[in-house]
LUMVEXKE-758365 format. One record per residue: x, y, z of N, C-alpha, C, O, CB in turn. Coordinates in steps of 0.001 Angstrom, whole numbers, padded with zeros to 6 digits, always signed. Atoms other than C-alpha are relative to their C-alpha. Last residue first. Glycine has a CB too. Example, Ala and Ser with C-alpha at 12.3 -4.5 7.8 and 13.67 -1.06 7.14 Angstrom:
2
-000820-001190-000060+013670-001060+007140-000770+001090+000730-000261+002198+000899+000414+000462-001415 +000890-001190+000000+012300-004500+007800+000900+001200+000000+001936+001181+000665-000992+000027+001246 
# end
This chain:
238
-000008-002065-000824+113402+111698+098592-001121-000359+000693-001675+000453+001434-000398+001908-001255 -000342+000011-001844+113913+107594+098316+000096+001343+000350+000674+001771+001349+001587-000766+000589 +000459+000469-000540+112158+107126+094808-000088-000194+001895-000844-000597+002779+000243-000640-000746 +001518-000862-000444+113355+109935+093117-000864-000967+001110-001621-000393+001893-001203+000253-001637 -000133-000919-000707+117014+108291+093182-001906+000762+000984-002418+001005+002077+000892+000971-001211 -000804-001271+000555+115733+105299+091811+000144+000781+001023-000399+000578+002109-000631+000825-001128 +000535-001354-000883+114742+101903+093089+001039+001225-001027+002076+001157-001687+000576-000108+002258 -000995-000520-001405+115410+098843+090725-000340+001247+000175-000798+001934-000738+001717+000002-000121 -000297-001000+000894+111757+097241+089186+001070+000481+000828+000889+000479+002045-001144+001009-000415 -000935-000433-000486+110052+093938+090550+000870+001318-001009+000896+001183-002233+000688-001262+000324 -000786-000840+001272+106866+092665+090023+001206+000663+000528+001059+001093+001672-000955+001254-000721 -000824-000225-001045+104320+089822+092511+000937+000632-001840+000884+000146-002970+000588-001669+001408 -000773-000388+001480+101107+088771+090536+001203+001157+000968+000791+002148+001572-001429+001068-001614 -001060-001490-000618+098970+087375+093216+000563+000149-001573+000279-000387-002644+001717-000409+001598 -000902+000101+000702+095116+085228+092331+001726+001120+000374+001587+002294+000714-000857+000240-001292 -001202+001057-000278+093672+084185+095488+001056+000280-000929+002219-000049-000692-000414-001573-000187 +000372+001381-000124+091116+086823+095634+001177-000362+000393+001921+000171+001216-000557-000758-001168 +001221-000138-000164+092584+089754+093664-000655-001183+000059-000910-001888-000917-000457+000739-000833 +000728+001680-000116+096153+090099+094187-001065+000796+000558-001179+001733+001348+000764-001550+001145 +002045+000070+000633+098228+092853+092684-000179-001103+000503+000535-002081+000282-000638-000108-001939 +000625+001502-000455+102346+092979+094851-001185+000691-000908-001222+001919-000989-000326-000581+002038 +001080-000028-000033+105376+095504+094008-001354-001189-000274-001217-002109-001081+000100+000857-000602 +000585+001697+000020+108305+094983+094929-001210+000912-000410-001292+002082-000035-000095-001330+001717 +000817-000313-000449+111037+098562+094468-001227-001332-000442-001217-001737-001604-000067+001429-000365 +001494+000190+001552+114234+097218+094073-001347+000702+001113-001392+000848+002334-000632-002675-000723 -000433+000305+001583+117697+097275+095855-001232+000057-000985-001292+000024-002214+000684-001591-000162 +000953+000772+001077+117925+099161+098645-000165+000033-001043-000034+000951-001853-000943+000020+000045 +000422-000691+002214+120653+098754+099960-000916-000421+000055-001294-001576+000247+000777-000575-001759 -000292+001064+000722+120830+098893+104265+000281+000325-001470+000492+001441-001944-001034-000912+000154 -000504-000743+001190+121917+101928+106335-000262-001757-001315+000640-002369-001887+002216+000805+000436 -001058+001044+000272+120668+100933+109677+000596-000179-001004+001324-001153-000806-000303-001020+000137 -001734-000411-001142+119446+104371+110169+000663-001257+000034+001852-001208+000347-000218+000506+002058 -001186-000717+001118+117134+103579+106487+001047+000298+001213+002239+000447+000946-000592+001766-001059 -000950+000676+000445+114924+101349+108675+000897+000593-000685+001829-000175-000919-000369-000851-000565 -000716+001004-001157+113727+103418+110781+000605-000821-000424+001586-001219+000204-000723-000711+000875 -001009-000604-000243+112680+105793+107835+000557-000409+001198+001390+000366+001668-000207+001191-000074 -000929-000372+000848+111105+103438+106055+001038+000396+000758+002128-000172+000834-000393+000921-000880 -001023+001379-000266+109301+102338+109416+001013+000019-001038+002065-000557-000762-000798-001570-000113 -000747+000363-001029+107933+106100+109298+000576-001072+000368+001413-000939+001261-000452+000189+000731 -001149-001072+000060+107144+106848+106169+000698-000386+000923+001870-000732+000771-000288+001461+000161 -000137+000263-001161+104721+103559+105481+001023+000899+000343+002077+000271+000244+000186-001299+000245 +000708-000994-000475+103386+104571+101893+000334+000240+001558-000124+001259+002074-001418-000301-000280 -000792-001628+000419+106620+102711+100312-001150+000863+000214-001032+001869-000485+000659+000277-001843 +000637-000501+001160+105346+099343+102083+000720+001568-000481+001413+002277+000249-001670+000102+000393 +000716-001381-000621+108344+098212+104098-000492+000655-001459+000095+001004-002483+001271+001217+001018 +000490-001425+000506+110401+095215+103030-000967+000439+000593-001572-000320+001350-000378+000117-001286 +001648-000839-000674+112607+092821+104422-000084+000816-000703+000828+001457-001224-000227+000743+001505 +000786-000838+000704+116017+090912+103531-001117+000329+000817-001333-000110+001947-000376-000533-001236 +000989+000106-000051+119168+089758+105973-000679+000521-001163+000049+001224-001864-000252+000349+000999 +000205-001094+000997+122812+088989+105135-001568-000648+000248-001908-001823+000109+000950+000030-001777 +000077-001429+000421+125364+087797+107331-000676+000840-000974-000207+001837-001522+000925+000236-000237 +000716+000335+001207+123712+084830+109166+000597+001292-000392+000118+002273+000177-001714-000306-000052 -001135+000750+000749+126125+083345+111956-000501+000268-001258-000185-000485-002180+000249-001623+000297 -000046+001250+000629+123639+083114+114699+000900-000656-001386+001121-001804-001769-001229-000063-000247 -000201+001226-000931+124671+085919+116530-000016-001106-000316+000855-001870+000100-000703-000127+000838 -001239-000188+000080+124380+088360+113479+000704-001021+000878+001719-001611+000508+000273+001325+000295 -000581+000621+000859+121115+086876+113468+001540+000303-000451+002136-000409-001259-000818+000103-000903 +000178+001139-000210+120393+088112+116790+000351-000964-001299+000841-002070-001067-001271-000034+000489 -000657+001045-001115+121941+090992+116853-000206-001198-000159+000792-001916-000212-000390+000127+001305 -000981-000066+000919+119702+092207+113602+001053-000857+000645+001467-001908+000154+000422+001432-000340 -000058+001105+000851+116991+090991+115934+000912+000009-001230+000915-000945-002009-001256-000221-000405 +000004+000842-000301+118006+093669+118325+000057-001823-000887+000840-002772-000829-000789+000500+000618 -001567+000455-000532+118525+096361+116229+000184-001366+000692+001049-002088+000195+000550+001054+001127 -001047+000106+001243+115103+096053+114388+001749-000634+000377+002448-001602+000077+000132+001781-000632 +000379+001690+000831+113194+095604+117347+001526-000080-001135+002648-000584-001173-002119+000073-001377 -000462+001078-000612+114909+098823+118753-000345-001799-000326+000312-002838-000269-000397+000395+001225 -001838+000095-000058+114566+100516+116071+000443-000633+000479+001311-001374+000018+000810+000786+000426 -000257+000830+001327+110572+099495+116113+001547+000040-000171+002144-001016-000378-000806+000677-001415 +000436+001438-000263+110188+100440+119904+000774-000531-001344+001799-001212-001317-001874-000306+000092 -001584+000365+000636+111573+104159+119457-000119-001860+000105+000922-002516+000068+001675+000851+001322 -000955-000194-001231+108773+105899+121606+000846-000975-000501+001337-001585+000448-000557-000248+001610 -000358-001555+000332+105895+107131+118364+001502-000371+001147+002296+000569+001104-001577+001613+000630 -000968-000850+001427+103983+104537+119002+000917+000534+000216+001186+000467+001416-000497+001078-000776 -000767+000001+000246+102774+102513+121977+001044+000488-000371+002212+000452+000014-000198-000281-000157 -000722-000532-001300+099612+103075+122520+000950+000416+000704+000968+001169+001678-000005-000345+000477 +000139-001837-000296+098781+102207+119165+000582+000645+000729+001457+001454+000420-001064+000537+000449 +001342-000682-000339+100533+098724+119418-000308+001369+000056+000439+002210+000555-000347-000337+001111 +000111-000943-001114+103632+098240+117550-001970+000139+000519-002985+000476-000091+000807+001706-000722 +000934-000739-000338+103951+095464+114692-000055+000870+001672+000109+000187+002683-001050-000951-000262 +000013-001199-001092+106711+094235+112771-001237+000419+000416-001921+000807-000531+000639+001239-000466 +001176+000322-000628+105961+091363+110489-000130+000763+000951-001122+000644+001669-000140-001201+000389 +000692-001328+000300+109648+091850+109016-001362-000440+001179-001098-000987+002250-000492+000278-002038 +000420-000319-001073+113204+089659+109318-001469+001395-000614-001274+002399-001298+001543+000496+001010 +000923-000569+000046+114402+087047+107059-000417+001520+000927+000384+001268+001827-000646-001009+000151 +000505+000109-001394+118081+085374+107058-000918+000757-000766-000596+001177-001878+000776+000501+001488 +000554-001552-000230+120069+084644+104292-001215-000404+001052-001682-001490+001396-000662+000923-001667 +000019-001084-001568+122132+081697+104442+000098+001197+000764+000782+001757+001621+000548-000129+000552 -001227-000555-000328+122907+080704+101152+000295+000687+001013+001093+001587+001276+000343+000611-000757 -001117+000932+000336+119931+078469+101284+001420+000753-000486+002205-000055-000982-000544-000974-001189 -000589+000400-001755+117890+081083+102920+001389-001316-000584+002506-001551-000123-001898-001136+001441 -000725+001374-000262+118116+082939+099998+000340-000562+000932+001392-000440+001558+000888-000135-000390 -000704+000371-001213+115223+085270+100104+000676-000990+000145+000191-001986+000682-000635-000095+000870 -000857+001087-000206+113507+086457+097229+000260+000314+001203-000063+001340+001803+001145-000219-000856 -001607-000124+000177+110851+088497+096738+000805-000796+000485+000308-001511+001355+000525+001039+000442 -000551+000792+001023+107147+087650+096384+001224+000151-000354+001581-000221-001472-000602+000085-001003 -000260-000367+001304+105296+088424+099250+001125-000580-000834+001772-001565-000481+000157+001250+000039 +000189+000436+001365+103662+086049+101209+000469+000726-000850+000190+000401-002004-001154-000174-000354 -000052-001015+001495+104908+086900+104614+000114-000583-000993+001103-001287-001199+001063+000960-000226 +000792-001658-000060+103690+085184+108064+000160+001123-001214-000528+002132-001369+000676+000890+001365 +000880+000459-001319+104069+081223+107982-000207+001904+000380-001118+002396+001045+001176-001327+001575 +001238-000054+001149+106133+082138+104409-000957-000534+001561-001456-001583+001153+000122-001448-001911 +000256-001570+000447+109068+083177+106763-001358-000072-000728-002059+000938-000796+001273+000686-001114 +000683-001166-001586+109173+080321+109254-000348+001215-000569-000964+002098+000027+001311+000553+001457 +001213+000374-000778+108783+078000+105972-000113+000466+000912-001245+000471+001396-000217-001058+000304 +001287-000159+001104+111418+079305+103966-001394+000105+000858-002156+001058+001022-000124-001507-001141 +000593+001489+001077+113819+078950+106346-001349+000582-000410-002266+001220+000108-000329-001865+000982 -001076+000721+000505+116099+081429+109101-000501-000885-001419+000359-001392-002139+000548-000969+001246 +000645+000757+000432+113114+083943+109927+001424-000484-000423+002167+000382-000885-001202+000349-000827 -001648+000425+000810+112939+086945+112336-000289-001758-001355-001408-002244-001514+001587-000728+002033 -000246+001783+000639+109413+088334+113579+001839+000035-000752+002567+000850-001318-001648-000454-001873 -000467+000125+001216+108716+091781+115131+000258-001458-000134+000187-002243+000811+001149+000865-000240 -000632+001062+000144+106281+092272+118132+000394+000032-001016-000463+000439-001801-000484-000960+000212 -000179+000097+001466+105167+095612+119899+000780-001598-000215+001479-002104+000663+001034+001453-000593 -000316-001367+000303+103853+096821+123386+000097-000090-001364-000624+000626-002059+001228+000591+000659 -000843+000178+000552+102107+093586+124932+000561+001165-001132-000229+001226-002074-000316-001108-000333 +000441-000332+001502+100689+094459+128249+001029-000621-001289+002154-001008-000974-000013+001757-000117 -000058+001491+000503+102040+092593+131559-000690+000704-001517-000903-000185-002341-001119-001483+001110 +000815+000988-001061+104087+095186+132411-000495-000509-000494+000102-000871-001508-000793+000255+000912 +000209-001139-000695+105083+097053+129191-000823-000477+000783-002012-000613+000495-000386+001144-000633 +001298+000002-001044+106243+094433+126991+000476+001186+000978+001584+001669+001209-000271-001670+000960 -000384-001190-000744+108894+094264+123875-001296+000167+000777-002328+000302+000120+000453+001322-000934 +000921-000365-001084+108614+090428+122053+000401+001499+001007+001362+001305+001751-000006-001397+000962 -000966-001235-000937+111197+089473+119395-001396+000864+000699-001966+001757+000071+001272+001390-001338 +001041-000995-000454+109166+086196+117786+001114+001234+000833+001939+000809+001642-001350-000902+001202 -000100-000916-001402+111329+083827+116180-000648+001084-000388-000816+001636-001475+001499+000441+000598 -000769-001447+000207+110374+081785+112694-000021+000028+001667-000658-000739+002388-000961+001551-001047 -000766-000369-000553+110203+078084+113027+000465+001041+000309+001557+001183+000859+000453-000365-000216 -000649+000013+001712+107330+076737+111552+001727+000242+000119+002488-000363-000636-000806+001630-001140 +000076+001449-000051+105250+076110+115162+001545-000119-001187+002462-000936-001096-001884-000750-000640 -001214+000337-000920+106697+079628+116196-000191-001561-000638+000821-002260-000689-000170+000303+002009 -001667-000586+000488+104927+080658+112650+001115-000556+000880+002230-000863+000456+000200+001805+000168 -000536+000424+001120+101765+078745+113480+001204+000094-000747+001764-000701-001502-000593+000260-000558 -000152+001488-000412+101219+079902+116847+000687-000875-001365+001732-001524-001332-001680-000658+000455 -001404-000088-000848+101777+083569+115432+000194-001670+000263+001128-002305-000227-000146+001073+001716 -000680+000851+000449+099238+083092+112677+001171-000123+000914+002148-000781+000558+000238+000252-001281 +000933+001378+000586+097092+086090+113703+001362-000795-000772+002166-000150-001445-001615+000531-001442 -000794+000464+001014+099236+088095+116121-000657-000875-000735-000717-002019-000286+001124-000518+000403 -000225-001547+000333+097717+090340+119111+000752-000851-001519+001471-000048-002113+001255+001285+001421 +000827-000755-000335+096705+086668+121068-000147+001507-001143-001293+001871-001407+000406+000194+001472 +000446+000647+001178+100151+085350+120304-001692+000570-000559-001917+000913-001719+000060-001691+000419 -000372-000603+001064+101410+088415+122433-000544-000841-001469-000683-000359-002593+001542+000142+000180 -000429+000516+000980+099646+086723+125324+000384+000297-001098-000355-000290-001888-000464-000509-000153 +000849+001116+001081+099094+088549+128057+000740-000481-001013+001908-000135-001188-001237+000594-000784 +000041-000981+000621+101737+088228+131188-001255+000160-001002-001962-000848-001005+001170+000041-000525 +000233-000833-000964+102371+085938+133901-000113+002028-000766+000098+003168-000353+001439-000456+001181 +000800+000010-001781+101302+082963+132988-000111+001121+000218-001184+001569+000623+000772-000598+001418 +001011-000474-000094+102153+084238+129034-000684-000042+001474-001523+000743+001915-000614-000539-000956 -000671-001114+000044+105925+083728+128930-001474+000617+000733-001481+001398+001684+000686+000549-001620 -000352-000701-001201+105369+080564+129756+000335+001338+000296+000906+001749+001306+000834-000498+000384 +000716+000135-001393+103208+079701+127048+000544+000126+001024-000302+000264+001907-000517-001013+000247 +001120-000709-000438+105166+081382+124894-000849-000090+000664-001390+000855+001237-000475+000235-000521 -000399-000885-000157+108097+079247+125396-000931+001333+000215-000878+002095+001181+000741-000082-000817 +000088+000082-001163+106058+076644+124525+000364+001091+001131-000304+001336+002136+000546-000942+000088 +001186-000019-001016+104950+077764+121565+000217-000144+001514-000431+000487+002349-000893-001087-000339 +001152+000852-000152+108564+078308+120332-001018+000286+000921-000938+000957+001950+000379-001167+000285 -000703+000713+000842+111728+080616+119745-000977-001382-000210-000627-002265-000993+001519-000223+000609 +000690+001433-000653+110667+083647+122050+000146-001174-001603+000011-000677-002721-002258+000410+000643 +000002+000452+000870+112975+086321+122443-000624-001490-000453-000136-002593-000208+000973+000232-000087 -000052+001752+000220+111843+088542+124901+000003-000795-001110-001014-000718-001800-001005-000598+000496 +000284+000795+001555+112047+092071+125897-000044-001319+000353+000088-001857+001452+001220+000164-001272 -000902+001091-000116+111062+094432+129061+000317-001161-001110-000721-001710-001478-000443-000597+001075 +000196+001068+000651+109944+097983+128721+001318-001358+000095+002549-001352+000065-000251+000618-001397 +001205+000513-000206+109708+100558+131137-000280-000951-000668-001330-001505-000340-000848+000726-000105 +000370-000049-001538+112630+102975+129729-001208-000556+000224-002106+000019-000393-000061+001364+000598 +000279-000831-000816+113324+102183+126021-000455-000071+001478-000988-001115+001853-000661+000487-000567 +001578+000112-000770+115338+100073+124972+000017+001054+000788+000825+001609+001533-000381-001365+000980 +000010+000587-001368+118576+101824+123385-001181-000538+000186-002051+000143-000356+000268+000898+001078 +000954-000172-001029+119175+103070+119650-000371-000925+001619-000257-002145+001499-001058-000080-000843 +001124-000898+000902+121503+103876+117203-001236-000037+001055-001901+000953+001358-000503-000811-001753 +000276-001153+000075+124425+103416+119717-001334+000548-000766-001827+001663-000599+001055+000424-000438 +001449-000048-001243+124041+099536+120021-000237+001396-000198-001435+001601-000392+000320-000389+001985 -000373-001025-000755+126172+099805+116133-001258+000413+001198-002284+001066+001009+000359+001173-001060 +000036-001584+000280+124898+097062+114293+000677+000548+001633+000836+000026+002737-001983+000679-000406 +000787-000389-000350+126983+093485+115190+000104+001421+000061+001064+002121+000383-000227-000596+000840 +000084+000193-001367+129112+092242+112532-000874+000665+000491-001540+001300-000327+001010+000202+000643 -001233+000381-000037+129205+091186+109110+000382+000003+001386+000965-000938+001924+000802+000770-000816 +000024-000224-001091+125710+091846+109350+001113-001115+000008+001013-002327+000200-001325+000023+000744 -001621+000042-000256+125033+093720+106178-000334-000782+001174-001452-000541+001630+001014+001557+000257 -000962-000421-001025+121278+094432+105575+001199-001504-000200+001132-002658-000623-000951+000224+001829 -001335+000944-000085+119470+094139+101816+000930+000107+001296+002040+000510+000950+000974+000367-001248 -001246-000141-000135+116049+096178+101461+000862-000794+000410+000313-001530+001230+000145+000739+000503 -000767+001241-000389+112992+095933+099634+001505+000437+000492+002269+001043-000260+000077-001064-001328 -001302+000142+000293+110732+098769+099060+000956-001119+000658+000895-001277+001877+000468+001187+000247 -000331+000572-001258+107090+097797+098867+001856+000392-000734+002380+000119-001813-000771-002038+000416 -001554-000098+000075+104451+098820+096674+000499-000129+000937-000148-000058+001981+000566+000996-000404 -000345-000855-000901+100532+097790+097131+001471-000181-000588+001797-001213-001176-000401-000307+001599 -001199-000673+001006+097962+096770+095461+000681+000487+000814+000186+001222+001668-000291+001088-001084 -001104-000718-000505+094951+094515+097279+001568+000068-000800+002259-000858-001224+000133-000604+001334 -001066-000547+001204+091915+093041+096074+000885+000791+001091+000474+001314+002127-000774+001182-001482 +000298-000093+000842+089498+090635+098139+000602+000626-000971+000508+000098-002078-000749+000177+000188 +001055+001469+000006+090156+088754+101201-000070+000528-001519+000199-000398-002285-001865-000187+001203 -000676+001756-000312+093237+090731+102581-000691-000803-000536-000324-001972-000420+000064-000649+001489 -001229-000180+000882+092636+094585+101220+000568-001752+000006+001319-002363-000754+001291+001345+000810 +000240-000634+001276+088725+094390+102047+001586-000450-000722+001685-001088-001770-000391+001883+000189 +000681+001739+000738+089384+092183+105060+000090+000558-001456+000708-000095-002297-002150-000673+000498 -000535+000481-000259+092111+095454+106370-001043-001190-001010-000640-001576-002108+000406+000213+001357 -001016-000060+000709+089937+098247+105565+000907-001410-000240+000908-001698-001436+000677+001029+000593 +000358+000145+001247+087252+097139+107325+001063-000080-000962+001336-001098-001598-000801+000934-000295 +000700+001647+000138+088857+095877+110369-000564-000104-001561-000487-001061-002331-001582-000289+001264 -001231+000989+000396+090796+099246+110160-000426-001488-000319+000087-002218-001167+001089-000083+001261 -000479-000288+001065+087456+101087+110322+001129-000713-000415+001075-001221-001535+000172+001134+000007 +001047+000328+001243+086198+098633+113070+000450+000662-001257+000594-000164-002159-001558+000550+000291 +001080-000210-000028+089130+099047+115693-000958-000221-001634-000488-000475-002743+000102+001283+000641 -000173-001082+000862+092895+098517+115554-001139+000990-000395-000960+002064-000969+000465-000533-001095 -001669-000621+000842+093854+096300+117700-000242+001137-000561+000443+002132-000322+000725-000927-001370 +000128-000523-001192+090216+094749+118944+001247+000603+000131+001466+000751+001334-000368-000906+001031 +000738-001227-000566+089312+094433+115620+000089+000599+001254-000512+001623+001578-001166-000195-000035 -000159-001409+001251+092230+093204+114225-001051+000939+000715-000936+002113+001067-000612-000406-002047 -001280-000706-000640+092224+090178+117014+000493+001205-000829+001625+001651-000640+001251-001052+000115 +000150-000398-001270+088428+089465+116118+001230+000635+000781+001136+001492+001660-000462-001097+000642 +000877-001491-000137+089000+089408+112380+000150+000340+001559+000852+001304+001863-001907-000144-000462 -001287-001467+000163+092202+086934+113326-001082+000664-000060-001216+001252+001014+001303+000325-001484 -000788-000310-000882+090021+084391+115147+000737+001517-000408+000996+002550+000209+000902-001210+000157 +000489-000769-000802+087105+084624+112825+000708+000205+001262+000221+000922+002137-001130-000364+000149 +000519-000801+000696+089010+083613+110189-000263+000581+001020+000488+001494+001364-000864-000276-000894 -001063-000870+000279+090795+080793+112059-000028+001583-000532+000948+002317-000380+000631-000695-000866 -000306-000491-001734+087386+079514+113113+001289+000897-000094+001308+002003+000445+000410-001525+001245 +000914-001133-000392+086201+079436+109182+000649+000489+001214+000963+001675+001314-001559-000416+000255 -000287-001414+000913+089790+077727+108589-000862+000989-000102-000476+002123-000383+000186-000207-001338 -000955-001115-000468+088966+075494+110969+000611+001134-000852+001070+002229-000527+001076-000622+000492 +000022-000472-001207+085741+074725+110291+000913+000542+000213+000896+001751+000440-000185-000670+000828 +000506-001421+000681+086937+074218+105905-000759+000832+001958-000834+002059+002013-001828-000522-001828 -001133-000594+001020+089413+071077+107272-000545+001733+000045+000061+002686+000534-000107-000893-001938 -000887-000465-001606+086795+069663+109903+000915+000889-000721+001029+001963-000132+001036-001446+001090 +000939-000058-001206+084393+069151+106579+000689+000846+000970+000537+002062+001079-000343-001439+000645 -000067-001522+000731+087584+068430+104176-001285+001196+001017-001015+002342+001375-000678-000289-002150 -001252-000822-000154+088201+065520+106863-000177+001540-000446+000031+002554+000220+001158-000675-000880 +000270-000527-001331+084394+064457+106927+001189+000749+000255+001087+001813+000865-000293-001068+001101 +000823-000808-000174+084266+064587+102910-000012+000366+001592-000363+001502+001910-001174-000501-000592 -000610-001132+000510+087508+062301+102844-001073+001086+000284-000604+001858+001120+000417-000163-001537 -000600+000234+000919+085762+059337+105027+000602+001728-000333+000544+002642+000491-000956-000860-001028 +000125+001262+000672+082371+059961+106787+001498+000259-001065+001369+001031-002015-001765-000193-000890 +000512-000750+001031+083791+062587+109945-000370-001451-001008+000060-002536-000615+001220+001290-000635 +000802+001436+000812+085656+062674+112500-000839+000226-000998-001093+001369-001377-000945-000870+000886 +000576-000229+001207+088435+064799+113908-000814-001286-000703-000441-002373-001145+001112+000489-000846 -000310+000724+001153+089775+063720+117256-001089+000509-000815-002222+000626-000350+000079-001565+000153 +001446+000851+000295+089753+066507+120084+000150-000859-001257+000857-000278-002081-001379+001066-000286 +000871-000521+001053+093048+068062+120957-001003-001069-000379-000723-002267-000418+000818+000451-001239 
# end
């Protein structure tokens, strides 16, 4: 990597505010080519300048490993659990790059979260995230609910499916899998949430039968957040 120069503190903050322009225009560019220009809009609008949103939070069990029966990989797809950059760079010779389809991904494997990778020849189909520590989880989710990693709670959300994708049982299978995987590691009790307009990952997540315990709700306008918590009701999960 190229050495940063500059006169003193002003040349650092200088190279400092570039990359964070370049970073900018990295993720717009991987949104827009994901999701296309209306979503691009939508998306800076809700990320740069005001955004409200509810979120149900839920609590999984993983006393032992879920039940493989809820769902299988599907036919044509190959997985991967990737646990660092490097790792992704080999994953990528011969494939594209799932980091590529992920703004902050490099940064998250740097942090420590895991990547759960599902490909369709060399395409990349869908990626969910896992998270043992503060810092692999806040490297892709800012919201404002707890997570005791220090009693050794585990993370898992950042889910994403490509369009193309949809609708063929990918996210269950994420789900199940990386439930495995921290059940493997010895963590019995994950959190995540799913906005409460999102029907369908709700309802992928409700076949693993977690509690849910509160309904989150996030305001941030600019920089400022204001993160709220209230417990779920009946009416809330019809």
């Amino acid at each position: 990597m190229g050495a940063v120069t500059g006169r003193g503190s002003q040349g650092v903050r200088g190279a400092a505010r570039r990359l964070a322009a370049a970073g900018v225009v990295r993720e717009t560019w991987v949104l827009a080519r994901r999701e296309g220009p209306v979503a691009l809009a939508r998306a800076a609008t809700h990320r740069y300048i005001i955004d409200s949103h509810s979120f149900f939070l839920y609590e999984h069990r993983h006393g032992s490993r879920p039940d493989a029966g809820l769902c299988a990989c599907p036919s044509g797809f190959e997985e991967f659990f990737v646990e660092e950059n490097a790792s992704a760079d080999r994953l990528s010779e011969g494939r594209c790059d799932f980091r590529d389809a992920v703004p902050g991904a490099r940064r998250a494997l740097d942090s420590g979260a895991v990547a759960f990778c599902l490909y369709n020849g060399r395409e990349v189909a869908h990626v969910g995230w896992l998270a043992t520590s503060l810092r692999g989880r806040r490297a892709l989710d800012r919201l404002g609910y707890e997570v005791r990693f220090d009693r050794g709670e585990g993370w898992t959300g950042a889910a994403f499916t490509m369009p193309r994708f949809r609708n063929r049982g990918l996210l269950a299978y994420s789900c199940l899998r990386r439930f495995e995987f921290l059940c493997d590691a010895g963590i019995a009790v994950s959190r995540a949430a799913v906005a409460t307009d999102n029907a369908s990952s709700h309802h992928v997540t409700m076949r693993f039968e977690p509690r849910v315990y509160a309904i989150g709700h996030q305001l941030r306008i600019l920089t400022w957040r204001r993160w709220t918590e209230r417990p779920v009701t009946a009416v809330d999960l019809v």
